[in-house]
C-alpha positions as CSV (number, residue, x, y, z in Angstrom):
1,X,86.6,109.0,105.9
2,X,87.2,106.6,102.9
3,X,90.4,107.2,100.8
4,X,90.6,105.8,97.4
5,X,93.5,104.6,95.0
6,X,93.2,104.2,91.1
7,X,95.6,102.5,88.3
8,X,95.3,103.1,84.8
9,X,97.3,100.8,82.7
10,X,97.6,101.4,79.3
11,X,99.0,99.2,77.0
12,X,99.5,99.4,73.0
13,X,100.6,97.0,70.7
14,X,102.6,97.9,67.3
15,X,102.9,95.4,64.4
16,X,102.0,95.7,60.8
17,X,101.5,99.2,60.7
18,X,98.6,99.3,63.6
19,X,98.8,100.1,66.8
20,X,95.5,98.9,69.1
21,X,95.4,100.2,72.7
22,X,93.8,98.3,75.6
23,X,93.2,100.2,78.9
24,X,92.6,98.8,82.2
25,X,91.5,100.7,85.4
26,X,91.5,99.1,88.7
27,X,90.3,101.4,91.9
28,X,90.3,100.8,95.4
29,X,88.8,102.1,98.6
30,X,89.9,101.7,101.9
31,X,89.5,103.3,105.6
32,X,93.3,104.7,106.3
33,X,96.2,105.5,104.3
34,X,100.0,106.0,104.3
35,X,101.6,108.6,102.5
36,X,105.7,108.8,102.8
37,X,107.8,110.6,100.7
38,X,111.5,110.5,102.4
39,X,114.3,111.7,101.1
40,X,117.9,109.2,101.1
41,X,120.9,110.8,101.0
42,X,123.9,109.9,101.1
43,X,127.6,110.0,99.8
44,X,128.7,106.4,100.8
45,X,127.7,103.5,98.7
46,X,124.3,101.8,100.3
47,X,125.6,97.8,100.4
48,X,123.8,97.2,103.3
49,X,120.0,98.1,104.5
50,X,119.5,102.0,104.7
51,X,116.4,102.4,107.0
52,X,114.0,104.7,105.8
53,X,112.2,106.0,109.2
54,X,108.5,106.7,109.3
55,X,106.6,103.8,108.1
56,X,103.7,101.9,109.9
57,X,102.2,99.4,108.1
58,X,98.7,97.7,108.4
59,X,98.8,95.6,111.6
60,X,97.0,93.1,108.9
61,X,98.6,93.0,105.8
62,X,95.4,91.1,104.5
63,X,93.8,94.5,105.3
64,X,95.7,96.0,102.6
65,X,94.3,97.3,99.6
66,X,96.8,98.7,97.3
67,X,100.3,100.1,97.3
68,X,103.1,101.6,95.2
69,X,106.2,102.1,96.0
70,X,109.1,104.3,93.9
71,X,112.8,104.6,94.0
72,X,113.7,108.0,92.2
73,X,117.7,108.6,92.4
74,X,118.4,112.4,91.9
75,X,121.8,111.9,92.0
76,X,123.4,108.2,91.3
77,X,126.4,106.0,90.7
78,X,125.7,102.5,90.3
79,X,128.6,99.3,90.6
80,X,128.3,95.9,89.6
81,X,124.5,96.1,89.4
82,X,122.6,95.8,85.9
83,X,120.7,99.3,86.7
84,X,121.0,101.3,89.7
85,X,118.3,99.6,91.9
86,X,118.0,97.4,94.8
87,X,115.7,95.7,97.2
88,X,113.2,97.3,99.6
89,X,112.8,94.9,102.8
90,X,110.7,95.0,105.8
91,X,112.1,95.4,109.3
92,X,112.8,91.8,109.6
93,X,114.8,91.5,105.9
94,X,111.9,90.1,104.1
95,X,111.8,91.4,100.5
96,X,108.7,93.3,99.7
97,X,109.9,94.2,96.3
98,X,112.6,95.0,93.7
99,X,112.9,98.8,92.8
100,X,113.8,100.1,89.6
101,X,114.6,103.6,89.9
102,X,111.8,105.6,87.9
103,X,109.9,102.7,87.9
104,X,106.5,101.9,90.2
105,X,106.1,99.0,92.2
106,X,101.7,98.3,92.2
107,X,99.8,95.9,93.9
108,X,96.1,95.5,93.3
109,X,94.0,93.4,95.9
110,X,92.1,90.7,94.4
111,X,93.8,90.4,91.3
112,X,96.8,88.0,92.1
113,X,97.3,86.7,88.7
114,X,98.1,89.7,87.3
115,X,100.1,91.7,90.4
116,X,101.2,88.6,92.5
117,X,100.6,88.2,96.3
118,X,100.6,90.6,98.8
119,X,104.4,91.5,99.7
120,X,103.7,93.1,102.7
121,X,103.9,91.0,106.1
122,X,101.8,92.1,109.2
123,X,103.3,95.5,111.2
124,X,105.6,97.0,108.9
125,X,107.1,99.4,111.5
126,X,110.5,100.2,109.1
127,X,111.5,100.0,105.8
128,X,115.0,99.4,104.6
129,X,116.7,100.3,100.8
130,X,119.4,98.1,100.0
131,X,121.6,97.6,96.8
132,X,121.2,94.3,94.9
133,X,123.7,91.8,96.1
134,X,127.4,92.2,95.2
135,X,126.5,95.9,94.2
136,X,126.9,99.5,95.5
137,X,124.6,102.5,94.9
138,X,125.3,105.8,96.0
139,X,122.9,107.8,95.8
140,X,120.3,111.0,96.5
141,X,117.0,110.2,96.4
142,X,113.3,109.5,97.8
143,X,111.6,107.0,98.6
144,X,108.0,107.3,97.9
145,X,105.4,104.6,99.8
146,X,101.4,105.2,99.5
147,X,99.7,102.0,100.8
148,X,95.5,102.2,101.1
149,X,94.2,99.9,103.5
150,X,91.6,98.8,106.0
151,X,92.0,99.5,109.8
């Protein structure tokens, strides 16, 4: 069964009273997916890795074909950070990307100039939420992770 992943980026422009839109769509197929929406909660302030359970990455992170991941904070207090955020790391501490609550983390194979490298490393079997360095978030939240990739 093939599983498929699309991004739609839309971007517009405003100066001198016009306002031209560009739109990009970039889709991907793969063989398997992961889907992981876990909730995070928690009354203590996260300073050092929270590990959200249930993730198994690609055994081949070449294999992968595209990913998002999404920090949404239902409930949040945020210290000495510029916007309550932090890192999400693999099971080794390897950074795999900064989250921005509300805001998406994408990764399109085969377009590197534009998304970066792949972040993931091979056998993801945890991920871990951590507040920027020197900061504190408490918070209720979820995690969301969908990664499409080839077995």
């Amino acid at each position: 069964m093939a599983f498929s992943h699309s991004v739609v980026e839309k971007l517009t422009y405003t100066a001198g009273g016009q306002s031209p839109t560009t739109t990009n769509s970039y889709s991907k197929t793969g063989g398997a997916e992961i889907n992981l929406s876990e909730e995070v909660v928690t009354s203590d302030p996260i300073t050092t890795a929270t590990t959200i359970a249930g993730f198994n990455g690609p055994d081949t992170a070449a294999n992968t074909q595209s990913l998002i991941f999404q920090w949404d904070q239902t409930d949040a207090q945020s210290t000495a950070a510029s916007v309550p955020s932090g890192y999400l790391k693999d099971q080794g501490g390897n950074v795999i990307c900064n989250l921005v609550r509300g805001e998406p983390f994408i990764w399109v194979e085969g377009n590197d100039t534009k998304w970066g490298s792949n972040p993931l490393t091979n056998a993801i079997t945890a991920l871990d939420f951590e507040a920027h360095t020197g900061g504190a978030v408490t918070a209720t939240g979820t995690l969301t992770a969908r990664v499409l990739y080839e077995p």
